[in-house]
TIFIVEX-976814 format. One record per residue: z, x, y of N, C-alpha, C in turn. Coordinates in steps of 0.02 Angstrom, whole numbers, plus 50000, padded with zeros to 5 digits. Example, Ala and Ser with C-alpha at 12.3 -4.5 7.8 and 13.67 -1.06 7.14 Angstrom:
# TIFIVEX-976814
503905066049716503905061549775503905066049835;503545064249888503575068449947503945064550002;
***
This chain:
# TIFIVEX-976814
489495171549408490035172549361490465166249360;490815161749318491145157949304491825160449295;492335156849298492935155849310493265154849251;493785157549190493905154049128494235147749167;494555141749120494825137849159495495137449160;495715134649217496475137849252496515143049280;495755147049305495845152949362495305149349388;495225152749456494665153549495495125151549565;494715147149634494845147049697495505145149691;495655139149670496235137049658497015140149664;496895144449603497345151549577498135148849563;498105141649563498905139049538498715134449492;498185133749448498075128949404498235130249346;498365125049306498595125349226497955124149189;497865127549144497395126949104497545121349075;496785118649087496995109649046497125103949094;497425107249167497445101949200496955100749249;496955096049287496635093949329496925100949410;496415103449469496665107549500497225105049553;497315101349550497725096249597498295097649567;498625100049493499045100949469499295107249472;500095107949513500275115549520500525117749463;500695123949453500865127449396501575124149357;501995120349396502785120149400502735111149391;502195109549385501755101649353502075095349413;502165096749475501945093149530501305093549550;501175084749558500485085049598500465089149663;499965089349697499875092449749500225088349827;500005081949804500225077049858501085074749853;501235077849805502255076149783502605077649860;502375085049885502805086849938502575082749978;502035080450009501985076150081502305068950070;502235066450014502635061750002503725063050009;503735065949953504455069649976504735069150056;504305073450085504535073750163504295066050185;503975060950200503885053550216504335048350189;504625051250129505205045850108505945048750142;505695054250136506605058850162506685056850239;506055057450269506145053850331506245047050367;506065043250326506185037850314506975035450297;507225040250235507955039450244508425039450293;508045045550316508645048550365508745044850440;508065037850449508155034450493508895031250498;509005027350568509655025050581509165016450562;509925012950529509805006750527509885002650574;509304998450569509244993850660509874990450654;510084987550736510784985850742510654976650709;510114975750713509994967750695510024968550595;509834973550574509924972450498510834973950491;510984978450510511884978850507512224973150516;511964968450565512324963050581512114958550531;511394958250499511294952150437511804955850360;512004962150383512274965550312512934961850334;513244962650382514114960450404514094953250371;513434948750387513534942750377513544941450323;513034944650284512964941450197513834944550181;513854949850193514424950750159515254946550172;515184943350223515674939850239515604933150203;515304930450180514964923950152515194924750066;515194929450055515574931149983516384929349979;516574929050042517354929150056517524921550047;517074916150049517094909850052517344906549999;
***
């Protein structure tokens, strides 16, 4: 038996799209990305880039 398309194993696909595409039209891979950049944000900035930020910005004062 065949599947019309946009049903079958899947069961969150849009008809028309590719199955990788959820119903709500994020790729599949959006969230693991999402969480790798958010984590990335939420790092602390090294104490050696703060100190090149103090400097450029003092150099404007000139």
């Amino acid at each position: 038996m065949t599947h019309p398309e946009g049903d079958g194993p899947a069961g969150n696909a849009v008809p028309g799209l590719p199955p990788e595409v959820r119903r709500d039209g994020e790729p599949g891979w959006a969230g693991g990305l999402r969480k790798l950049y958010n984590s990335v944000v939420d790092e602390p900035l090294p104490d050696s880039f703060r100190d090149l930020l103090k400097k450029l910005d003092g150099d404007g004062d000139a």
